[in-house]
C-alpha positions as CSV (number, residue, x, y, z in Angstrom):
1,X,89.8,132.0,98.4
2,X,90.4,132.9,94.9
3,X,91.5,130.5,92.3
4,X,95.1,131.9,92.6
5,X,95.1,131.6,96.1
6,X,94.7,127.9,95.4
7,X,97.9,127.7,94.1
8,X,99.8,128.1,97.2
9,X,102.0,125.2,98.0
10,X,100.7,124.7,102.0
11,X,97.3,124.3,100.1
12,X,98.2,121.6,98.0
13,X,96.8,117.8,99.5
14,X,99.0,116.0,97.1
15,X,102.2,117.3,98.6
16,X,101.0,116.7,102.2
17,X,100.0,112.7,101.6
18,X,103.3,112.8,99.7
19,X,105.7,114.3,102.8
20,X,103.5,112.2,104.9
21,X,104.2,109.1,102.6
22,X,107.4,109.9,102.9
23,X,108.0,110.7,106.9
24,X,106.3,107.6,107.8
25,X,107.9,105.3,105.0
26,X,111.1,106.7,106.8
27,X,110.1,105.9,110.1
28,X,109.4,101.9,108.6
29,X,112.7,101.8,106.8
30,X,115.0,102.9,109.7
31,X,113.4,99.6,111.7
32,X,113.2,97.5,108.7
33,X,116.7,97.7,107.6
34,X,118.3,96.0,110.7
35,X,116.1,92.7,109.0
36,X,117.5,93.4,105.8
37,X,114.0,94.2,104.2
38,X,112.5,97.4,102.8
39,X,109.3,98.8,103.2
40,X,107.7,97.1,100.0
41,X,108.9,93.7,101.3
42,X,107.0,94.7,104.3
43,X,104.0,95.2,102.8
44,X,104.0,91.9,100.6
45,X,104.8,89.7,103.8
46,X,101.6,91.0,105.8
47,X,99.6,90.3,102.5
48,X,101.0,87.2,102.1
49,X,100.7,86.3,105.7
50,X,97.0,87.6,105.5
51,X,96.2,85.5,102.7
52,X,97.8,81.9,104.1
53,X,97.7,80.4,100.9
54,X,99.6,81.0,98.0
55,X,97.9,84.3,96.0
56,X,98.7,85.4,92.2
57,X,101.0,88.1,91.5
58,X,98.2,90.1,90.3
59,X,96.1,89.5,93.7
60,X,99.5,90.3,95.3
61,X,100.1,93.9,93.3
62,X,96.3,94.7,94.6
63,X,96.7,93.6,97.8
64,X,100.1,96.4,98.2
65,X,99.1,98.5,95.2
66,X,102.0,97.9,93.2
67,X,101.9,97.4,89.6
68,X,103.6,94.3,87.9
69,X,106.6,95.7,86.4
70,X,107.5,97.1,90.3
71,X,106.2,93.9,92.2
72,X,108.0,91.3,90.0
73,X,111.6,92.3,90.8
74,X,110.8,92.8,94.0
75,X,109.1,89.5,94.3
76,X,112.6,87.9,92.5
77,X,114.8,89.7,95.5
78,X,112.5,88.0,98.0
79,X,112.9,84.4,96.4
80,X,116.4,84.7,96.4
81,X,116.7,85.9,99.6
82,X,114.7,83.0,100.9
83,X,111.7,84.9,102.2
84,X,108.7,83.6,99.0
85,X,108.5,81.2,96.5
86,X,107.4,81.6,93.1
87,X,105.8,79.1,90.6
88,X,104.2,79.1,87.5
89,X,100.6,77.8,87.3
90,X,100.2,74.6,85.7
91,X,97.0,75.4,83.4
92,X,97.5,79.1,82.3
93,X,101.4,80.0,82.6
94,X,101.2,83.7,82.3
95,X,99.5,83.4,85.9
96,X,102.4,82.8,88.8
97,X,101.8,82.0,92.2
98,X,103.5,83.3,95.4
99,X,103.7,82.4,98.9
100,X,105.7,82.9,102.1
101,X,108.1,80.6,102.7
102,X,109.3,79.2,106.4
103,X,111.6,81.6,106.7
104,X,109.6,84.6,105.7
105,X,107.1,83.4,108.2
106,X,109.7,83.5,110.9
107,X,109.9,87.2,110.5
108,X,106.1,87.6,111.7
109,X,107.2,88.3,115.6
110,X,109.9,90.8,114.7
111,X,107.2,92.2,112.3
112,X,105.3,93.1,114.6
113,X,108.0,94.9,116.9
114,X,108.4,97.5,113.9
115,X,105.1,98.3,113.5
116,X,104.0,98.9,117.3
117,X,107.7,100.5,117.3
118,X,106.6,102.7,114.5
119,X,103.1,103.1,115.7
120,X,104.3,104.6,119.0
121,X,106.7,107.4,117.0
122,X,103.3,108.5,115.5
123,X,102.1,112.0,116.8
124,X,98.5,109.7,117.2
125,X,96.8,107.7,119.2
126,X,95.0,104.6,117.9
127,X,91.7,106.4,117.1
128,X,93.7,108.9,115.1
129,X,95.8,106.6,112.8
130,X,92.3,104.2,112.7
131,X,90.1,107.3,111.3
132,X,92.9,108.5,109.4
133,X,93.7,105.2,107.9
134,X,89.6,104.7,107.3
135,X,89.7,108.3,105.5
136,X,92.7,107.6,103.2
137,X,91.3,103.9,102.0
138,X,88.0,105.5,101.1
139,X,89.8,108.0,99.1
140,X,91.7,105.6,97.8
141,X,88.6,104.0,96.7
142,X,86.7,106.6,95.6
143,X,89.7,107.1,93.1
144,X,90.2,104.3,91.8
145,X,88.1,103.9,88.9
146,X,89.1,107.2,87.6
147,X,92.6,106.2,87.6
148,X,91.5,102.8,86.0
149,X,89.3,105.0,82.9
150,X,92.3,106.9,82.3
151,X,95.1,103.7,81.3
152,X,95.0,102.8,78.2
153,X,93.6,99.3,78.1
154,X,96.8,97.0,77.7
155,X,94.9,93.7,77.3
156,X,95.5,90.8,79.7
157,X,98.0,90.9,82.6
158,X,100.5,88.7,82.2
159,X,102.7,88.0,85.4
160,X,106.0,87.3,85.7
């Protein structure tokens, strides 16, 4: 293939993880909403779950690879709506704890309805979406650091 041939759209990866993103998130938000929680407040209760003790916000963004100034207000819905608690940390108040409260741990059964439900809408069986998944995260890896080298260095995280 010539280098113009490269620029056919079909060709291009980064538009088929993005419609992918973008099926699947769909398929997660149509089962999500009857619990009032989007697909971001899905991924920060299984992280919080996993952890089972309170994490930083900072551990938190990693975890769901979401950047501060889109975790924090998402992390202030979820207090208010009663599903994590928030506190500051007594030695170094820039860092802020989070962790799943009672009634965010109540959603853990229903939780895991949506996913199987979703899982079975995938055109995949389990050893599909398991090499699939495997493939992606060692992308994700592998590009990383680039993306790290390339922000400008902003100094210490501070959390809100």
């Amino acid at each position: 293939m010539d280098a113009y041939g490269q620029l056919h759209v079909d060709q291009q990866l980064c538009l088929a993880l993005q419609t992918t993103s973008s099926l699947v998130t769909r398929l997660y938000r149509r089962q999500l909403e009857p619990l009032g929680l989007t697909h971001p407040q899905y991924l920060v209760l299984i992280a919080l779950w996993e952890a089972s003790e309170p994490v930083t916000m900072g551990q938190l963004g990693g975890k769901v690879a979401m950047e501060t100034g889109s975790l924090t207000p998402l992390v202030k819905r979820m207090e208010a709506s009663g599903l994590v608690t928030r506190r500051r940390d007594q030695q170094d108040e820039r860092r802020v704890w989070v962790e799943a409260t009672p009634a965010g741990w109540a959603l853990r059964d229903e939780i895991v309805a949506v996913r199987q439900k979703v899982v079975q809408q995938l055109p995949l069986d389990a050893e599909q979406i398991a090499s699939l998944r495997s493939l992606l995260q060692d992308l994700n890896a592998a590009l990383e650091p680039a993306r790290l080298q390339s922000e400008p260095n902003q100094g210490p995280e501070i959390e809100a």
